[in-house]
N, C-alpha and C positions, 0 to 999 in steps of 0.2 A: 656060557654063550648068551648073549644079549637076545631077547624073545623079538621074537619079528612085529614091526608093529605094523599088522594088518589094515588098519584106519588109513595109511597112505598108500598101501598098493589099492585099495578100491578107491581111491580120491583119485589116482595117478589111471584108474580107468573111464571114472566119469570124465575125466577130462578130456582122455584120447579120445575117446571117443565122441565129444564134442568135436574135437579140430577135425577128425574124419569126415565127419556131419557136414561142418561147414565148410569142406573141403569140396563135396559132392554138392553141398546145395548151390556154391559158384556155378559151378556148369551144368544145374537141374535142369527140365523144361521150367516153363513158367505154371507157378497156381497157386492162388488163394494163401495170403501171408505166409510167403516163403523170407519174400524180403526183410520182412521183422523178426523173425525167425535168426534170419542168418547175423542178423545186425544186434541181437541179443546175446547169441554167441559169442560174437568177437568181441563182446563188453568187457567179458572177463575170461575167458579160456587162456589165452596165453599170457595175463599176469597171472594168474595161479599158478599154470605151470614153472614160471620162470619163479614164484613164490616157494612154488617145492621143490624145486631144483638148487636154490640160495640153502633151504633146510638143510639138505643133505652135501652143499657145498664144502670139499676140502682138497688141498692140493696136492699133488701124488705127480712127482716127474714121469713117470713110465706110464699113467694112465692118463697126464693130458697129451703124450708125443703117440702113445700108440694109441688111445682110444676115444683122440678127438681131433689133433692136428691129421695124422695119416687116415683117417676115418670121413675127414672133410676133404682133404686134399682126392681120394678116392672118389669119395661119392660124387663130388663137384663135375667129376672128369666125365664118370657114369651118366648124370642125370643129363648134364648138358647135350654128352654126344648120343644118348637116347632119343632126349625129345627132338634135337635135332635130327637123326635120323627118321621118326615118324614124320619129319615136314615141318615142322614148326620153323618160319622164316626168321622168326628173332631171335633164337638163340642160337650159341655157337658156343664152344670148349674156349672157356676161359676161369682165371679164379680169381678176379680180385671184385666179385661181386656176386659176393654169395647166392646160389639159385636156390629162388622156393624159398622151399621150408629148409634147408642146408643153413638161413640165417642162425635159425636157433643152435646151431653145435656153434658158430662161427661167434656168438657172442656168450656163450656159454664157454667158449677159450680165451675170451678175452675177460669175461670176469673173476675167471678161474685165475689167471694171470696175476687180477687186482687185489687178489685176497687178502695179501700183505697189508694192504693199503685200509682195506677196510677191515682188518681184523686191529678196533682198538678198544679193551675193556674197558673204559669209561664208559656209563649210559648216554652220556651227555654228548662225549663225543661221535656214539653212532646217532643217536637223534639229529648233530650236526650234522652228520653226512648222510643222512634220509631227507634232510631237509634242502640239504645241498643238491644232493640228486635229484630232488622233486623242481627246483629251480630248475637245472641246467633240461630237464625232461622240457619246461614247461619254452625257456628263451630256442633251444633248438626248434622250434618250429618255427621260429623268424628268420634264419639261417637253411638259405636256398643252394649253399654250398654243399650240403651235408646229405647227402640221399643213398640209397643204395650201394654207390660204394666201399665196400668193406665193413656194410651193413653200418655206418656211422650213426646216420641217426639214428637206429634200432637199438644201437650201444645203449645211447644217450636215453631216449625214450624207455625204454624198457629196464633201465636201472633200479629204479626205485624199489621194485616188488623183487630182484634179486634180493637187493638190499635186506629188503625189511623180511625174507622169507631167514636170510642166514642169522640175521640178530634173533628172530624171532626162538629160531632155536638155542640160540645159546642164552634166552632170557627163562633161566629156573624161576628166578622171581615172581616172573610177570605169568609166568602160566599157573602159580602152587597160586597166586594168590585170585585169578580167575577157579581155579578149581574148588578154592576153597571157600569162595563167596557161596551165599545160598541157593537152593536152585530156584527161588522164585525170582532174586535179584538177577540171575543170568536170563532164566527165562524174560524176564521185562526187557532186558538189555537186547537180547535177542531177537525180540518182537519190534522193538524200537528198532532196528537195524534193518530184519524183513519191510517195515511200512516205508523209511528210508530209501531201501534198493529199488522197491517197486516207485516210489516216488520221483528218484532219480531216472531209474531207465524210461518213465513214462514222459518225462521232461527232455530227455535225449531224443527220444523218440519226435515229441513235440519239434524240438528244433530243427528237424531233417537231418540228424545227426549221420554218418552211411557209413560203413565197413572200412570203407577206404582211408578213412579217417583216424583209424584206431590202428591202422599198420605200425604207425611208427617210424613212416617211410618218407613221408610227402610234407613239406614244409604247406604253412597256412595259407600262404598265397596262390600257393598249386593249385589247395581245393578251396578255396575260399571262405575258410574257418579260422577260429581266433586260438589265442591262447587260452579265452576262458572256456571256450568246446572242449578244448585239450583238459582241462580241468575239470569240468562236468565228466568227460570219460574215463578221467583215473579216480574219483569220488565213486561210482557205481561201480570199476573194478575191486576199491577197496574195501567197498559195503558187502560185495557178492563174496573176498575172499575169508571175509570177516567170519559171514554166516556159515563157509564151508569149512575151514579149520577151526572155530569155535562153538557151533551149532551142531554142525554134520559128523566132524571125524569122530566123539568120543562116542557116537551111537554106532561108528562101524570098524569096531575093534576083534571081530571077527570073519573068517573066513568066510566068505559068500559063495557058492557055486557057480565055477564060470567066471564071475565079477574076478575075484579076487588071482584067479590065475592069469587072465590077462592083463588086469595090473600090474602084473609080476613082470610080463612081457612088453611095456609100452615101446620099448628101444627097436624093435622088431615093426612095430605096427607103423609108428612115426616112420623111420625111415624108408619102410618098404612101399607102405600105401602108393606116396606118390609115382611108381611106375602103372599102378592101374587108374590112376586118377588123369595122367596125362595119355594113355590108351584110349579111355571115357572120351575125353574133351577130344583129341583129335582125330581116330576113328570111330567108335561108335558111342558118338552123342545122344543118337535114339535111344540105349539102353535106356537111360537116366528122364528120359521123359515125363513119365509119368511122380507119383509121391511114392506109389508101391514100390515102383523101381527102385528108388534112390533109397527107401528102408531096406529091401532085399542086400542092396550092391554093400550099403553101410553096414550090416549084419553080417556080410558073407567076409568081408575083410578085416573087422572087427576077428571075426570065429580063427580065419585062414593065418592070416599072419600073426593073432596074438597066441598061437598055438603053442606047447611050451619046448616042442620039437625045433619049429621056427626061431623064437628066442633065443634058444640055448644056439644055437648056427649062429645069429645074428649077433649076439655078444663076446660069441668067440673071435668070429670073425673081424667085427666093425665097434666093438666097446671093450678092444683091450683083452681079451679072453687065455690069446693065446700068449701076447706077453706075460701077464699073470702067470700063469701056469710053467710057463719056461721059466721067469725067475722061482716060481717057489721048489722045483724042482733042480735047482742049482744050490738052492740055500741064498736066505737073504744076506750072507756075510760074503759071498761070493759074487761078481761081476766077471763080465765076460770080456776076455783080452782084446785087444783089436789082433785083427785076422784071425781070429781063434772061430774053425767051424760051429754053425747053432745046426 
């Protein structure tokens, strides 16, 4: 059995636990550079994720219909007729526009879908088509057609670091021969990258760069941003993801206390967070006032839902768990009749 590699269940926690972060810091009170805070976040939190999600991307008929089509289809129904229920006048049970954070499963099935497409062993010809998708990222923001809708532009937008997380994995080359470089020539490479990142985000920052801008959501005329803003913010996504899977992972190749189990758990934490987030926002806004408040609340849902009790529910449940387990208990050479009792 293949050893677990610990390096991405703690990357797959720092992460969550940014988007938590800057989930709460949306509807914080206001204080002392919150705003840069939250707009430092969104530079690179969700290409990474989508960068390690492309890693570990492969296609499985019974885990994208039970533990991402029926899992969205669900949740969609869930989150809608909840926050509608708390009072929220704009939303309503619908699904052809993914709510929230429900974009990420919903373009996570459609890239799962593309795999074919993008699974072609030429180097040359994934380079064309990272290159490809960094184009079509960069001209959809001219195109006012494309929004929210079945999360289109999100598709479009947020491609690239799918892309390049799935090649990245199946590139033995290109990691034995970073491994194999010296470590002062990586160490330089890396420090050039760090002075880079800080460079970049402090020029983003410069430009009044904002959050809103980095959704993936909003064509350039909405917010009155270009395509080369758009470029500047996938430059410091790719600088940040650079440092964390070639700087950061091979220093966390082991189990960390806490860190490493909720890594284990992000599918839990993602999905559930947003019923107390939209609690937060539309009744008790007070909680989150303060910075202590908003460490506590991020701390306490980080703890509660990455719990390994919660997890295991939540994977059974909502990532496929129990198909799993009913096919392996049939035998994989066995399929179930139609009308045949499960």
């Amino acid at each position: 059995m293949k050893a677990r590699e610990y390096q991405y269940d703690n990357l797959r926690f720092l992460l969550i636990a940014l988007v938590v972060l800057g989930h709460l810091l949306e509807i914080a009170g206001e204080f002392p550079q919150k705003e840069i805070l939250y707009t430092l976040i969104y530079s690179f939190h969700m290409p990474a994720f989508l960068f390690l999600s492309g890693m570990f991307a492969r296609f499985d008929r019974g885990k994208w219909i039970f533990g991402m089509a029926l899992p969205y289809l669900l949740l969609q129904w869930v989150y809608t007729a909840f926050v509608e229920k708390l009072g929220d006048p704009w939303v309503h049970v619908q699904f052809s526009r993914p709510y929230w954070i429900l974009w990420y499963i919903f373009v996570l099935m459609v890239y799962t879908l593309l795999l074919p497409v993008y699974d072609t062993p030429s180097p040359a010809g994934r380079w064309l088509m990272v290159a490809a998708s960094v184009a079509l990222a960069l001209l959809a923001g001219f195109d006012k057609s494309i929004d929210y809708q079945w999360s289109a532009s999100r598709i479009v937008a947020f491609q690239p670091w799918f892309l390049l997380g799935y090649y990245f994995r199946q590139a033995e080359g290109l990691r034995a021969c970073w491994n194999g470089a010296g470590r002062t020539f990586r160490g330089m490479l890396l420090g050039l990258g760090a002075v880079c990142c800080v460079a970049l985000e402090w020029l983003m920052l410069r430009q009044g760069v904002t959050a809103k801008m980095m959704l993936g959501a909003y064509g350039y005329e909405d917010l009155g941003y270009s395509w080369q803003v758009r470029a500047l913010i996938m430059c410091c996504a790719a600088g940040v993801i650079f440092l964390l899977f070639a700087g950061l992972a091979p220093h966390l190749k082991r189990k960390i206390p806490v860190v490493t189990v909720l890594g284990q758990n992000t599918l839990s934490i993602y999905l559930l967070h947003g019923f107390f987030f939209h609690l937060f926002r539309l009744k008790f806004p007070w909680l989150l006032a303060q910075p202590w408040q908003v460490l506590l609340a991020w701390a306490g849902l980080l703890l509660l839902l990455g719990n390994p009790a919660v997890g295991r529910c939540t994977a059974f449940l909502l990532g496929g768990g129990w198909y799993r387990r009913l096919r392996a208990r049939r035998g994989p050479g066995r399929s179930i009749a139609p009308g045949e009792k499960i």
